[in-house]
VOBA-1610 file (N, C-alpha, C; in pm, whole numbers, padded with zeros to 5 digits, always signed):
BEGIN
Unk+06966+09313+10233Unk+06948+09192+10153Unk+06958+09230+10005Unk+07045+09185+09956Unk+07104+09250+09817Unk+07040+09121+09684Unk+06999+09162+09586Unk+06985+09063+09468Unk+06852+08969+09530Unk+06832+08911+09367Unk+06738+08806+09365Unk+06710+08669+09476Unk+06850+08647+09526Unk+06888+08561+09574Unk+06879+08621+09764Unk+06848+08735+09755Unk+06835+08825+09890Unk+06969+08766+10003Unk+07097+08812+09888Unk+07179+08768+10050Unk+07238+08902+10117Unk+07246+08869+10257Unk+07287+09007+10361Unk+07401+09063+10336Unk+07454+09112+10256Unk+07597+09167+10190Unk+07593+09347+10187Unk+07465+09427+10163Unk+07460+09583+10147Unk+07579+09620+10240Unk+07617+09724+10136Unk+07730+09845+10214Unk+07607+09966+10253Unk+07489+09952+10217Unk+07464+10095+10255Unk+07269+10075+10256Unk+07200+10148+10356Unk+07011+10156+10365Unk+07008+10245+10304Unk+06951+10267+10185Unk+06858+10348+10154Unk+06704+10350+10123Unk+06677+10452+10176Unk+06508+10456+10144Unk+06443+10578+10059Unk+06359+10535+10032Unk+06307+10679+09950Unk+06230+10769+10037Unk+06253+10897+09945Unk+06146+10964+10088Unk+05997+10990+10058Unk+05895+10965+09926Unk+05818+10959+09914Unk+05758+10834+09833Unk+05637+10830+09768Unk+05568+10711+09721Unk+05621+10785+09500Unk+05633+10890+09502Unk+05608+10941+09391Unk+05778+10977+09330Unk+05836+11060+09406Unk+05992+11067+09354Unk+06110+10976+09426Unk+06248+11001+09334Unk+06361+10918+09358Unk+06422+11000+09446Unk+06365+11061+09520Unk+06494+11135+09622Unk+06493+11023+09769Unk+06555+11050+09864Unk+06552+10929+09946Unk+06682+10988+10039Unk+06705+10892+10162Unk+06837+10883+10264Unk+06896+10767+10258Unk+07050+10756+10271Unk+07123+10665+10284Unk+07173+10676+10408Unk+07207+10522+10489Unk+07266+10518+10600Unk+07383+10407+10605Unk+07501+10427+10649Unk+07581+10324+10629Unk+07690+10321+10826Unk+07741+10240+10819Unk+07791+10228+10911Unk+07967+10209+10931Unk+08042+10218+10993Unk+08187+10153+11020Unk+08235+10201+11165Unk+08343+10067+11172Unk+08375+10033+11299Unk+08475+09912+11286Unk+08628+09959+11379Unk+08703+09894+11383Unk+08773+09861+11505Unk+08664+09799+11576Unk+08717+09814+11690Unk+08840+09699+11770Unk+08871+09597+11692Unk+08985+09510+11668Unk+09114+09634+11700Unk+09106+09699+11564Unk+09256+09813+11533Unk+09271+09868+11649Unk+09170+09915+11727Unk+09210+10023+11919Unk+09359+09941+11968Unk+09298+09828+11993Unk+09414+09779+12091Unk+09577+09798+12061Unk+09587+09788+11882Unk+09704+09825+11864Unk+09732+10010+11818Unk+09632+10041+11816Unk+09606+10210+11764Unk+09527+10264+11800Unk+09486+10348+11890Unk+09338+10417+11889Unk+09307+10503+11778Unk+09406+10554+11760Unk+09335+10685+11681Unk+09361+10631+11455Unk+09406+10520+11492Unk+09385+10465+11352Unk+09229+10394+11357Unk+09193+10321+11437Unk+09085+10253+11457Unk+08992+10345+11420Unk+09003+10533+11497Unk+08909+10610+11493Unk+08910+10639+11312Unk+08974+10696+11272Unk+09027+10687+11118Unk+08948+10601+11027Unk+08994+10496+11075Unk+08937+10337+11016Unk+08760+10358+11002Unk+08735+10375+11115Unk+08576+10374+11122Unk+08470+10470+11054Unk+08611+10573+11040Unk+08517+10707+10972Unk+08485+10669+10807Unk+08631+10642+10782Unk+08669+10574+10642Unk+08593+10478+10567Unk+08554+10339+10686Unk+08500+10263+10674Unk+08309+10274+10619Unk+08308+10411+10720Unk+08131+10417+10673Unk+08117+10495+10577Unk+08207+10578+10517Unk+08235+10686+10371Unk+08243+10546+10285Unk+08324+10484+10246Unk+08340+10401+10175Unk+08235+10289+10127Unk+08149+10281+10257Unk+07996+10249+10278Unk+07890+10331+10197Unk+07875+10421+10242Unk+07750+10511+10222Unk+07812+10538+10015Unk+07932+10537+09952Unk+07986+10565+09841Unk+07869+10530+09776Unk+07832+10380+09769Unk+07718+10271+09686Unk+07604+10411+09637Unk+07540+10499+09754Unk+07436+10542+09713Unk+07486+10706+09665Unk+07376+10719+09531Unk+07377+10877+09495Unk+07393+10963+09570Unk+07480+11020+09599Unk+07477+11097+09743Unk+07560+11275+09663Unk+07620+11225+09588Unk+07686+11364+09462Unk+07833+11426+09531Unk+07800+11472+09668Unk+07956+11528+09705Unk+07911+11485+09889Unk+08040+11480+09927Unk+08083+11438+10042Unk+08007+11491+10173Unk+08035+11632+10133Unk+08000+11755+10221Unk+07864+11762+10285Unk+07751+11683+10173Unk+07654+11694+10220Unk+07670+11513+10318Unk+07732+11452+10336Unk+07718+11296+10459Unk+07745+11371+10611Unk+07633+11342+10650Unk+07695+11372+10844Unk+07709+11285+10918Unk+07802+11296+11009Unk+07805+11131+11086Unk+07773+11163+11253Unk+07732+11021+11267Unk+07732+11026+11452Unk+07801+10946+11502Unk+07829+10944+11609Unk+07982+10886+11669Unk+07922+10842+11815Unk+07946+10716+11818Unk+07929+10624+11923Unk+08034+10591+11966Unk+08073+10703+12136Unk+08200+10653+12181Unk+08216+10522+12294Unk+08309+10420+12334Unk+08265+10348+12390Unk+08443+10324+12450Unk+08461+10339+12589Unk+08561+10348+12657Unk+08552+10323+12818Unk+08676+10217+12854Unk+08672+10156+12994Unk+08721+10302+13125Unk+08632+10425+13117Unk+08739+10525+13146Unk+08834+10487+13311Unk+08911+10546+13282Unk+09013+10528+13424Unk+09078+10416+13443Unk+09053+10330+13282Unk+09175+10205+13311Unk+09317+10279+13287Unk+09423+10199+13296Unk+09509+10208+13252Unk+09552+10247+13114Unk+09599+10353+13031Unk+09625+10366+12942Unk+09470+10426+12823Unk+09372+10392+12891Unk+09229+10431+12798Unk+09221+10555+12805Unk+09226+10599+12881Unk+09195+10781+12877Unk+09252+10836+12750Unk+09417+10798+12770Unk+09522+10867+12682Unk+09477+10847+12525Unk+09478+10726+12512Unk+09411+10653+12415Unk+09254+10762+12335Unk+09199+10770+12444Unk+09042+10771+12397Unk+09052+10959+12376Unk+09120+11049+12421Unk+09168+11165+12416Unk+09236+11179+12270Unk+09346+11064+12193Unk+09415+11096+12125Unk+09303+11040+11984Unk+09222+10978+12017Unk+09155+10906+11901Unk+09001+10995+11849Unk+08984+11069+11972Unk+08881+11193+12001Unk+08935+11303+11886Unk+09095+11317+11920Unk+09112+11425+11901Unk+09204+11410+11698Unk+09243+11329+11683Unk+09248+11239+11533Unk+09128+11261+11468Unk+09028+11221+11497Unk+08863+11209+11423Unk+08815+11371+11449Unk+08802+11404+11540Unk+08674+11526+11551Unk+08758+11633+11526Unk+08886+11685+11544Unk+08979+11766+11530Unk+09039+11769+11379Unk+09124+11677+11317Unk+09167+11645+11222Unk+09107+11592+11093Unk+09099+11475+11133Unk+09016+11361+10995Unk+08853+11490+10931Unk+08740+11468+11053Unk+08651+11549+10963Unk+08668+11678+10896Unk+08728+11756+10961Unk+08735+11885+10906Unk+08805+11893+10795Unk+08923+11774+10759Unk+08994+11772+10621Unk+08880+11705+10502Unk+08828+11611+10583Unk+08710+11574+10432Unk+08615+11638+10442Unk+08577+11772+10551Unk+08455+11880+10547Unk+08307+11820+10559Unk+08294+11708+10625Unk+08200+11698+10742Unk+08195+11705+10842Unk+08098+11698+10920Unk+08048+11742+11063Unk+07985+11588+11146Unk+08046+11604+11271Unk+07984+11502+11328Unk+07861+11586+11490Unk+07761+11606+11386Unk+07661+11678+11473Unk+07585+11606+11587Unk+07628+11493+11603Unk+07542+11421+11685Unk+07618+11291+11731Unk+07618+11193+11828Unk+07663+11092+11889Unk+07621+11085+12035Unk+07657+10953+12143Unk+07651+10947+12231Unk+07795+10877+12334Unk+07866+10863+12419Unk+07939+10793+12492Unk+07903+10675+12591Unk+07938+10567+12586Unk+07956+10497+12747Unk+08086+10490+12781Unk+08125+10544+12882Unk+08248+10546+12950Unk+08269+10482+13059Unk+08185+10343+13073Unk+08207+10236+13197Unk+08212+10081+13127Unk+08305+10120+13009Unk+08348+09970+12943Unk+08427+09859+13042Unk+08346+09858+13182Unk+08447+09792+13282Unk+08355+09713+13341Unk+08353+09572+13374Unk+08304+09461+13511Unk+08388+09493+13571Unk+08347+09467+13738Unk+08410+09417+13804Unk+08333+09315+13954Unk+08400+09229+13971Unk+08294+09135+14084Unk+08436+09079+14144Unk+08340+08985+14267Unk+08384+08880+14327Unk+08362+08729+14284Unk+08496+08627+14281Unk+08400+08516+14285Unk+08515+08398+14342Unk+08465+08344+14468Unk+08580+08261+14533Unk+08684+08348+14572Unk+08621+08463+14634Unk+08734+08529+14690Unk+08831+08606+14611Unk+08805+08545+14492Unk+08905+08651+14371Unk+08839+08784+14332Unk+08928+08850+14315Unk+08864+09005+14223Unk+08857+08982+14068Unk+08777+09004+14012Unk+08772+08991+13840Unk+08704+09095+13783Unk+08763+09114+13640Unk+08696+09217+13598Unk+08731+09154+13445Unk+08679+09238+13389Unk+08650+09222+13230Unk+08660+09374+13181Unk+08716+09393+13085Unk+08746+09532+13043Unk+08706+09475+12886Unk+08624+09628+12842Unk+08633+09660+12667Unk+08719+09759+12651Unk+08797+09704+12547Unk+08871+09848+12509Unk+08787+09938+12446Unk+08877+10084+12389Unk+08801+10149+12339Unk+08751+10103+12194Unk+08643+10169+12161Unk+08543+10146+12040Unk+08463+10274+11997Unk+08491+10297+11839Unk+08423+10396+11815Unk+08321+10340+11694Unk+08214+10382+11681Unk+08075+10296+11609Unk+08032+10451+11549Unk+08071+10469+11397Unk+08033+10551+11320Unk+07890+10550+11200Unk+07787+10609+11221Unk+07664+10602+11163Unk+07724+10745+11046Unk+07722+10712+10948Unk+07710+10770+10826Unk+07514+10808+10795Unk+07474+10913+10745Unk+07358+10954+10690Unk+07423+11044+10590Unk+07285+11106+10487Unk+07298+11143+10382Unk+07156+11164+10322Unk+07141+11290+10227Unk+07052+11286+10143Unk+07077+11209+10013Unk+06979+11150+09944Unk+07001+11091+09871Unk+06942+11142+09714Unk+07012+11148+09615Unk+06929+11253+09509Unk+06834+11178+09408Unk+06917+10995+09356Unk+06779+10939+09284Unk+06801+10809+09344Unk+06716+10758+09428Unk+06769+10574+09499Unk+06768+10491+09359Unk+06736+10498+09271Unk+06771+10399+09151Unk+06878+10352+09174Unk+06972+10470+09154Unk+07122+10495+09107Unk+07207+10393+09225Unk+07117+10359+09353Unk+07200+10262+09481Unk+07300+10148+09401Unk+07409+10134+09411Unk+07471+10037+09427Unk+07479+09913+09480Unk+07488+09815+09444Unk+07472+09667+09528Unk+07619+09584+09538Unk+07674+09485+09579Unk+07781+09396+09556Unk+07703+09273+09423Unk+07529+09312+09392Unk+07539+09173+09352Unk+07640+09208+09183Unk+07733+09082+09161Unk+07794+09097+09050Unk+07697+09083+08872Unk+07691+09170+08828Unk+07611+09168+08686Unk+07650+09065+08585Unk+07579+08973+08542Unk+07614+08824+08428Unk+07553+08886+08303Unk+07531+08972+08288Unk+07392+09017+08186Unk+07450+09165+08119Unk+07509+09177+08125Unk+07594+09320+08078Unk+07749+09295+07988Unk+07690+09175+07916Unk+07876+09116+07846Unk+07977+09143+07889Unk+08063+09138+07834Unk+08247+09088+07911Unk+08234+09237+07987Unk+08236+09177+08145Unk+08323+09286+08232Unk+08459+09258+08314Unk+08465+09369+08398Unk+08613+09350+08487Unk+08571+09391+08607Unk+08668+09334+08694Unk+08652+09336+08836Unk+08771+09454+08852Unk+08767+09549+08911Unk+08858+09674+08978Unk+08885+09655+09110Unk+09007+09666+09168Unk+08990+09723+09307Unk+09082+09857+09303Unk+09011+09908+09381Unk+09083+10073+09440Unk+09139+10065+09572Unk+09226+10062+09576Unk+09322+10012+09714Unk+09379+10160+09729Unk+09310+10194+09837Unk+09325+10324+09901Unk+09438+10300+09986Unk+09492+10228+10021Unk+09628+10212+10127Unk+09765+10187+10020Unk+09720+10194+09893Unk+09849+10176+09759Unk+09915+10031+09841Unk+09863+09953+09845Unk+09952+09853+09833Unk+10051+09806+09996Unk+09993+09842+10106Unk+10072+09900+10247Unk+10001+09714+10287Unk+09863+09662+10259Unk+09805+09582+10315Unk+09877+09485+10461Unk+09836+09610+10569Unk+09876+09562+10679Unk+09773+09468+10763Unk+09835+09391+10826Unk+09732+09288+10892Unk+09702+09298+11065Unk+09724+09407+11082Unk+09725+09443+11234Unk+09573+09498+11267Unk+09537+09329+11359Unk+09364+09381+11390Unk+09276+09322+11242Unk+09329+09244+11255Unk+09238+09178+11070Unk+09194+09039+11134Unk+09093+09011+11061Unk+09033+08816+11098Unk+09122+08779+11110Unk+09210+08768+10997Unk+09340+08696+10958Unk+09411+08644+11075Unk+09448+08775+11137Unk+09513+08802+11274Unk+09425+08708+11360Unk+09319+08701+11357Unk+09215+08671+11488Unk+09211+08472+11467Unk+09272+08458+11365Unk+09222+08317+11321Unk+09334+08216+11368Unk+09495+08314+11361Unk+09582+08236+11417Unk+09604+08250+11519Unk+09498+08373+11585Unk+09493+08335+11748Unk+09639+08456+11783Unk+09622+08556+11711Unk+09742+08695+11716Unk+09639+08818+11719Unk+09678+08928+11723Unk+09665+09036+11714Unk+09743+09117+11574Unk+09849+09063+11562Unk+09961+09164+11467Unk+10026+09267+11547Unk+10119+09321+11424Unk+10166+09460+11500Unk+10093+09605+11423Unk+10124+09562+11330Unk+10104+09696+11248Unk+09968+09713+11160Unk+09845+09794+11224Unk+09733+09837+11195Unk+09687+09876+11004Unk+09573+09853+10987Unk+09584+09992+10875Unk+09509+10077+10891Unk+09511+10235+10801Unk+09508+10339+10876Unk+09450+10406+10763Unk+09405+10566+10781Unk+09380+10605+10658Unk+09508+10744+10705Unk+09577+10819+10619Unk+09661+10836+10632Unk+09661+10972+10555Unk+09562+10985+10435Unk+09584+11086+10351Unk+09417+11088+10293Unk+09351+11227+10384Unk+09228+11245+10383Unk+09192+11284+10189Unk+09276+11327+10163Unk+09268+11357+09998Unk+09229+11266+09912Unk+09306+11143+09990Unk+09262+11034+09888Unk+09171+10981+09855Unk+09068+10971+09970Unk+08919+10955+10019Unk+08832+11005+09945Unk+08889+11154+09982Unk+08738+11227+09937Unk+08759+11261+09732Unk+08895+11211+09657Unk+08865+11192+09546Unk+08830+11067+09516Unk+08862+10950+09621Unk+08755+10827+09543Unk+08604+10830+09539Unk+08564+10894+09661Unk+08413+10873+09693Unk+08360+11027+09588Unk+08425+11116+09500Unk+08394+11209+09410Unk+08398+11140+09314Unk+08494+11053+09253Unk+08524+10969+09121Unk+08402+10859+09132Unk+08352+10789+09258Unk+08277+10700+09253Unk+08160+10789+09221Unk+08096+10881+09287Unk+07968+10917+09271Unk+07980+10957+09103Unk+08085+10995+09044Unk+08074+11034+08886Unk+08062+10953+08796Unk+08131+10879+08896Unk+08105+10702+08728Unk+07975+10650+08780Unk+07934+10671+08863Unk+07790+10622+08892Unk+07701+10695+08866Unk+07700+10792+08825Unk+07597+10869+08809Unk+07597+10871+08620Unk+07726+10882+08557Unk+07713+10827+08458Unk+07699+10679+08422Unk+07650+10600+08467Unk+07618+10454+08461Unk+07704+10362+08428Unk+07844+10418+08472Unk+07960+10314+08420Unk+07965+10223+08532Unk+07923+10205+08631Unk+07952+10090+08737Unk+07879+10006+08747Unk+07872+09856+08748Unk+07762+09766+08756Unk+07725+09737+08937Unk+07861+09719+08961Unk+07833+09652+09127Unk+07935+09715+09171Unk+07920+09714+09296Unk+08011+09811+09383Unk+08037+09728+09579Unk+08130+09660+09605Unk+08150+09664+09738Unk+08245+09688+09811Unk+08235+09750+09932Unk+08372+09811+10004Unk+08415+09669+10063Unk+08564+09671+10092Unk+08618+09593+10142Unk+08718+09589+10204Unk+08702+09719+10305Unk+08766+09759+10463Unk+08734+09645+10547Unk+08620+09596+10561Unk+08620+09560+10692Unk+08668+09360+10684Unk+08649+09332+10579Unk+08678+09156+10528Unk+08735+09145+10472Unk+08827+09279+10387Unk+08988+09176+10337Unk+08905+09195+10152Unk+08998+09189+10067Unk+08952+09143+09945Unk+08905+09016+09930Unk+08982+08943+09992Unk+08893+08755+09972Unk+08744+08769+10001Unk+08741+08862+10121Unk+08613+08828+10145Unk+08455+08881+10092Unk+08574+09013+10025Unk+08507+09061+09957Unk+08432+09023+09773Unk+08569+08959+09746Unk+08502+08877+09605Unk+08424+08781+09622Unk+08466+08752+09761Unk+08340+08574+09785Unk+08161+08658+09786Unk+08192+08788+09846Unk+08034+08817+09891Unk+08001+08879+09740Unk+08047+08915+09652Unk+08039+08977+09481Unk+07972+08840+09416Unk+08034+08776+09427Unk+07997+08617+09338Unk+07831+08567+09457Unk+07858+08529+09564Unk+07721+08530+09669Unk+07612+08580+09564Unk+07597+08720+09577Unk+07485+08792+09570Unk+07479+08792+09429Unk+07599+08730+09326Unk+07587+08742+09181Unk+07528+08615+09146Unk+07527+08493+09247Unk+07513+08360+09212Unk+07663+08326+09104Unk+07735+08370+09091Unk+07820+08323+08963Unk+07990+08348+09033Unk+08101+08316+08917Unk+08239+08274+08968Unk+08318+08397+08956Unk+08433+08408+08949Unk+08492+08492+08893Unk+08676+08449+08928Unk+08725+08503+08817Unk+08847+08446+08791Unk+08947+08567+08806Unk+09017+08529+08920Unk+09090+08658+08992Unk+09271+08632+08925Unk+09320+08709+08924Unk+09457+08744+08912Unk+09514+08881+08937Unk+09627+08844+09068Unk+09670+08967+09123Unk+09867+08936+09144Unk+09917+09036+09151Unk+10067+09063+09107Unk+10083+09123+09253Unk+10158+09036+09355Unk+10197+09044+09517Unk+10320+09000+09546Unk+10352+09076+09627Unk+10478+09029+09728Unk+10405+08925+09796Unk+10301+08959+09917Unk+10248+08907+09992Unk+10113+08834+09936Unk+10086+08704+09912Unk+09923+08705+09848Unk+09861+08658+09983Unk+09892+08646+10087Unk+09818+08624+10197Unk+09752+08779+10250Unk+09905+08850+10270Unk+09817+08974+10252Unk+09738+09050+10139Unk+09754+09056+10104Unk+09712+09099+09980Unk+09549+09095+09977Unk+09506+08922+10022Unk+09407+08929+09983Unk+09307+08933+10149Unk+09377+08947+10231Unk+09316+08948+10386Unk+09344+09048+10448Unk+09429+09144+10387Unk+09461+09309+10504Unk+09303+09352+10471Unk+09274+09434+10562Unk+09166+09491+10562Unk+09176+09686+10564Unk+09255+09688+10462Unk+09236+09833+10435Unk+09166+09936+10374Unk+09129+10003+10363Unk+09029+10104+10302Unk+09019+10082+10134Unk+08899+10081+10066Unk+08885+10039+09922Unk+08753+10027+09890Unk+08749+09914+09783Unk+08676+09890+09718Unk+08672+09797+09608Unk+08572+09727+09538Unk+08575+09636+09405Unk+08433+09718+09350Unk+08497+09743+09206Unk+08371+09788+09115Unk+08352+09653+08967Unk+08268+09652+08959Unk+08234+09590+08819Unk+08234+09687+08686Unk+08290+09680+08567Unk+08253+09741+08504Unk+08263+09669+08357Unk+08171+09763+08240Unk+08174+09707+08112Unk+08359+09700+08079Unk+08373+09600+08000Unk+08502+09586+07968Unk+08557+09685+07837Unk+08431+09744+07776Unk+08442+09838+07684Unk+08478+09975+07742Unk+08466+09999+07848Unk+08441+10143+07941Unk+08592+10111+08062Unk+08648+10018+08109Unk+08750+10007+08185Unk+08864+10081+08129Unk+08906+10097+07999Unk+08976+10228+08037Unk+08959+10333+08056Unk+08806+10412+08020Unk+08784+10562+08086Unk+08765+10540+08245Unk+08716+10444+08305Unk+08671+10428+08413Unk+08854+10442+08475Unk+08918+10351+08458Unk+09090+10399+08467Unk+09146+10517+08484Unk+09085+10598+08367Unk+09149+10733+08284Unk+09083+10828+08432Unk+08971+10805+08452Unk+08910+10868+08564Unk+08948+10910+08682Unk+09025+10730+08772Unk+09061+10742+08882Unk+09221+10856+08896Unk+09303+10804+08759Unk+09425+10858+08748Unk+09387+11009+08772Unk+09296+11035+08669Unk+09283+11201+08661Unk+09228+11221+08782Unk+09136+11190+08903Unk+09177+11222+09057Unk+09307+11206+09144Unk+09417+11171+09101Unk+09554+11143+09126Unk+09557+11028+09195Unk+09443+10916+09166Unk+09450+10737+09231Unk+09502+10666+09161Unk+09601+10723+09021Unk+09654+10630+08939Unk+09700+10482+08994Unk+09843+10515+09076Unk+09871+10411+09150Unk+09796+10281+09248Unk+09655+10359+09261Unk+09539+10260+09331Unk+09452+10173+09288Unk+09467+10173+09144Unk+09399+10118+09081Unk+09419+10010+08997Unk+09362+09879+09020Unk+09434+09749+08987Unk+09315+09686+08890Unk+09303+09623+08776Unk+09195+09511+08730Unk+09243+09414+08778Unk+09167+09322+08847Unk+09192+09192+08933Unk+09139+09082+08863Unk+09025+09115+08764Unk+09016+08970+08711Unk+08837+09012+08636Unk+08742+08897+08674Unk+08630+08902+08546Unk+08583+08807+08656Unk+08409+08819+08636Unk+08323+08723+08617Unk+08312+08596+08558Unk+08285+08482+08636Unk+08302+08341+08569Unk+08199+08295+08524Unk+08186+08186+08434Unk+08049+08164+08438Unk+08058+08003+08507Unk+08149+07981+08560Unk+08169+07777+08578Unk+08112+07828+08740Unk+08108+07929+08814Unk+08044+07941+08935Unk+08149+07851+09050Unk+08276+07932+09025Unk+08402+07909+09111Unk+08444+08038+09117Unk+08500+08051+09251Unk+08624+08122+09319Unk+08742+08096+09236Unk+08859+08114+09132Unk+08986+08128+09096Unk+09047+08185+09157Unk+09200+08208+09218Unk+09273+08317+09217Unk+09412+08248+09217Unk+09462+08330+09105Unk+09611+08344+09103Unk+09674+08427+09133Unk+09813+08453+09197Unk+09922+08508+09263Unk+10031+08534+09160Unk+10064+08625+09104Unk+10193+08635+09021Unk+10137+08475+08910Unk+10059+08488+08847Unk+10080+08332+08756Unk+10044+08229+08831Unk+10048+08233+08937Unk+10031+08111+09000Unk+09880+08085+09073Unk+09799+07991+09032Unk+09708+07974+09103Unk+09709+07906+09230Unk+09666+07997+09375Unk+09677+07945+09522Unk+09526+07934+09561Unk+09419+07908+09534Unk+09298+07880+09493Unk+09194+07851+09428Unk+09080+07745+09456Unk+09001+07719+09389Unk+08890+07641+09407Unk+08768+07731+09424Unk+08650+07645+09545Unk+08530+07689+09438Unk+08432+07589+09444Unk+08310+07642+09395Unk+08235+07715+09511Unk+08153+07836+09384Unk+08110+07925+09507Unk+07958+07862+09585Unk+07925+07724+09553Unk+07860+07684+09651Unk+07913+07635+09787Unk+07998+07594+09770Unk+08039+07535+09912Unk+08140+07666+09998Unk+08159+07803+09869Unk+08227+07872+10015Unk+08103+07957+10071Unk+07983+07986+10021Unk+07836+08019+10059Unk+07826+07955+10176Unk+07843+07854+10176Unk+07787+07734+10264Unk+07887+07736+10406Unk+08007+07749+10347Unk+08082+07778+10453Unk+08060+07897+10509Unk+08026+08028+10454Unk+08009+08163+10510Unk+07879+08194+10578Unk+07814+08080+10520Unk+07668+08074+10581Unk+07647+08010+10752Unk+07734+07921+10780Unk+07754+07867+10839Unk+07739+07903+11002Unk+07766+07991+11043Unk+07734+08064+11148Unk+07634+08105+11189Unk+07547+08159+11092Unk+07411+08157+11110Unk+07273+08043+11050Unk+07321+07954+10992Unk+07324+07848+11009Unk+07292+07777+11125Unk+07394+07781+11267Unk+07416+07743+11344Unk+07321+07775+11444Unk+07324+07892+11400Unk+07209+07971+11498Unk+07046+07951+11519
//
């Protein structure tokens, strides 16, 4: 529960570990289990990515010290799952950690992601595909320093950043997007180049530790739309987007590996100068500013293809639980 306004948006738990100092643990999570069906071993990727990009928010200083646990979850002996769950095993625990130099010391499996019954004489079954559910931990060095999505009104003219760790690929394979027109897609996104990772989540812990970041949220798993809607949420306030696309559908709904930072508008070019000098030049976009009229904007190449006050898209996002 992030901000004044306590809405459920955190990328990352942290707690302290005593009553007297700032030291503390962070826990964050990711999981893509949509991406399996068209990829296993991107999904596995995805998930690792997903909870690094998570756990980023809190002081954590270098990579090396995050350990993860791995929740495997597979229909074994269907058709095609084994191969699958072997190649996505062997992507993550083989490959992916050992290039960003963590350890996954701990996890558990279910390997009977399968129903099967009678009913009217028919045979039926229900199958889960595979699913991998990544728990990120971490020591934590001062919990002050935690990161939130809520957006800062109180820190004069800032900018909205995104770090688009996929450079611009924003594929829609296994995204809401996909799920809304009632598709799947073809083509997944992936993490592809472990380097790139582990200098954003080094560049992030440095501008955060020097106090250049106001707000911070990942936005792997909801797309950038969904991600500026939950920035403004927890900020109570608008913000006025402009982005330069081939695609602005994709653009703003692939769900690839990243991030949105807030920062002083006085400090956005060292904060710039920063990512480049980790070699993220190309990843790094200003998308727009904080509003104060308490609307959603966004324009496409010049063109504005949106425009909602952020009460009624609250209301809409709220809505589900709401229901409940």
């Amino acid at each position: 529960m992030v901000g004044p306004w306590q809405v459920p948006v955190a990328d990352v738990a942290v707690t302290a570990s005593d009553y007297d100092g700032y030291t503390g643990e962070a826990m964050a999570m990711g999981e893509r289990t949509p991406v399996a069906l068209l990829h296993g071993p991107a999904s596995g990727r995805m998930a690792v990515g997903e909870a690094i990009t998570n756990i980023a928010a809190s002081h954590i200083d270098d990579l090396g010290r995050v350990a993860l646990s791995a929740n495997w979850m597979a229909p074994a002996g269907h058709p095609g799952e084994d191969a699958s769950l072997y190649a996505t095993v062997k992507a993550v625990g083989q490959q992916l950690c050992p290039a960003l130099g963590i350890a996954i010391p701990v996890g558990k499996d279910s390997m009977s992601m399968k129903s099967v019954w009678q009913e009217q004489g028919e045979d039926r079954a229900v199958t889960a595909p595979l699913s991998l559910i990544i728990s990120a931990f971490a020591p934590v060095r001062d919990v002050r320093l935690t990161l939130t999505p809520q957006l800062r009104t109180d820190a004069g003219d800032t900018d909205l950043v995104l770090i688009d760790l996929a450079a611009g690929k924003n594929r829609l394979g296994g995204s809401a997007l996909a799920q809304v027109y009632k598709g799947l897609g073809d083509v997944p996104p992936d993490l592809e180049d472990a380097g790139m990772l582990k200098a954003f989540f080094a560049t992030i812990q440095s501008l955060n530790a020097a106090g250049d970041l106001l707000a911070y949220h990942d936005r792997s798993d909801v797309g950038l739309f969904a991600t500026l809607c939950e920035l403004c949420f927890a900020g109570h306030c608008g913000a006025s987007i402009s982005l330069t696309a081939v695609d602005a559908m994709a653009a703003l709904f692939a769900e690839e590996l990243g991030a949105v930072i807030q920062v002083r508008r006085t400090q956005t070019a060292a904060v710039l100068a920063a990512f480049e000098a980790a070699g993220l030049a190309g990843c790094v976009h200003v998308v727009g500013a904080p509003s104060i009229d308490d609307s959603l904007t966004i324009s496409v190449n010049d063109t504005q293809v949106f425009s909602e006050s952020r009460v009624d898209l609250q209301r809409a996002w709220s809505e589900t639980t709401y229901r409940m």
